[in-house]
C-alpha positions, 0 to 999 in steps of 0.5 A: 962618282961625281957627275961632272966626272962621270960626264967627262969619262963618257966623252973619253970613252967615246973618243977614244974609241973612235979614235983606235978604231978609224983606221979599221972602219974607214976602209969599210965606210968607203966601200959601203959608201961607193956601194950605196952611191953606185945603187943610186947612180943606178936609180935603185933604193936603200931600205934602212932599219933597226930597233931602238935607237938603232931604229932612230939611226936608221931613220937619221940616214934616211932623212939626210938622203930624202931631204939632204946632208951639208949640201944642196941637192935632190932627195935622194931614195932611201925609206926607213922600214921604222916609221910606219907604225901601222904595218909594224904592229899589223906584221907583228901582230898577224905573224911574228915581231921577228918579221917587221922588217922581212915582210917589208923587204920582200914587198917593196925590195928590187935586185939592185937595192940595198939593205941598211940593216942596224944591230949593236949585238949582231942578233935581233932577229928582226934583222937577222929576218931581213937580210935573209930576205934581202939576199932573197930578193937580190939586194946588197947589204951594208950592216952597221954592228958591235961586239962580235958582230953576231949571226949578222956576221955569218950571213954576210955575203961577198958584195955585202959590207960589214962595218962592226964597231970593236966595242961591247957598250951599247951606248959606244956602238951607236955613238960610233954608228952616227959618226959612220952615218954621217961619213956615209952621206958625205961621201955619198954626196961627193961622189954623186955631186963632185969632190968639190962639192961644199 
């Protein structure tokens, strides 16, 4: 296939996508959204996490909140569980990769907080660990997913918010996942800062 094409059909298939699945995903945007706003407005923290380039996304959220999105504002409390390469690879070596991400949810995890967990596919186990131990520790969770939202889907509670992108490409779901991203810092800041807030 020609290269210019092939590009050309990758934008397509990206916007199409997004453009059937808005109406489905919004709904849910806006409820994880007031979720994560209301924890902060109650001066409690989002722990994010994911793998691969879900790993990335989970980082991308945490920066916007620490540091800021489109407007000026005071960081807000949010830690990426991806970063610290020194506690992954001591979890994973001293236990299980499966618990990267749970051992660290249960040490720095309070009632009140929320989990942001990332899965394309619904079944790493990582964080499959994590949100168990997230309900555990009497956290919300916002799940960000693809396909058939996997074993994720089946641990989802009833003040959990599950946001599943209707795709089965990896690449697709992760695109939709940063638009879903980026939708959720701004609806954060406007309703922390003010509707009108620019």
């Amino acid at each position: 296939m020609d290269p210019l094409q092939r590009v050309k059909e990758n934008f397509s298939e990206s916007i199409k996508l997004k453009t059937e699945s808005v109406e489905m995903l919004a709904p849910l945007i806006v409820k994880a959204a007031a979720t994560m706003a209301n924890c902060m407005l109650q001066e409690h923290k989002i722990l994010s996490c994911g793998n691969g380039g879900s790993a990335a996304d989970a980082q991308h959220f945490s920066s916007e909140m620490l540091n800021r999105f489109e407007m000026e504002r005071p960081g807000l409390p949010a830690i990426a569980l991806t970063t610290d390469s020194s506690t992954l690879t001591s979890i994973a070596n001293d236990y299980q990769y499966a618990d990267i991400f749970s051992k660290q949810i249960r040490a720095l995890g309070q009632p009140g907080d929320i989990l942001l967990a990332f899965s394309t596919s619904g079944e790493s186990h990582n964080i499959i660990h994590a949100i168990d131990a997230a309900h555990d520790r009497g956290m919300r969770v916002v799940a960000l997913t693809g396909r058939e939202g996997g074993q994720v889907a089946y641990l989802m509670q009833d003040e959990d918010v599950e946001i599943r992108v209707p795709s089965w490409s990896t690449a697709r779901i992760q695109e939709v996942h940063l638009m879903i991203i980026h939708s959720l810092c701004d609806l954060i800041d406007r309703q922390l800062l003010g509707q009108e807030a620019q």
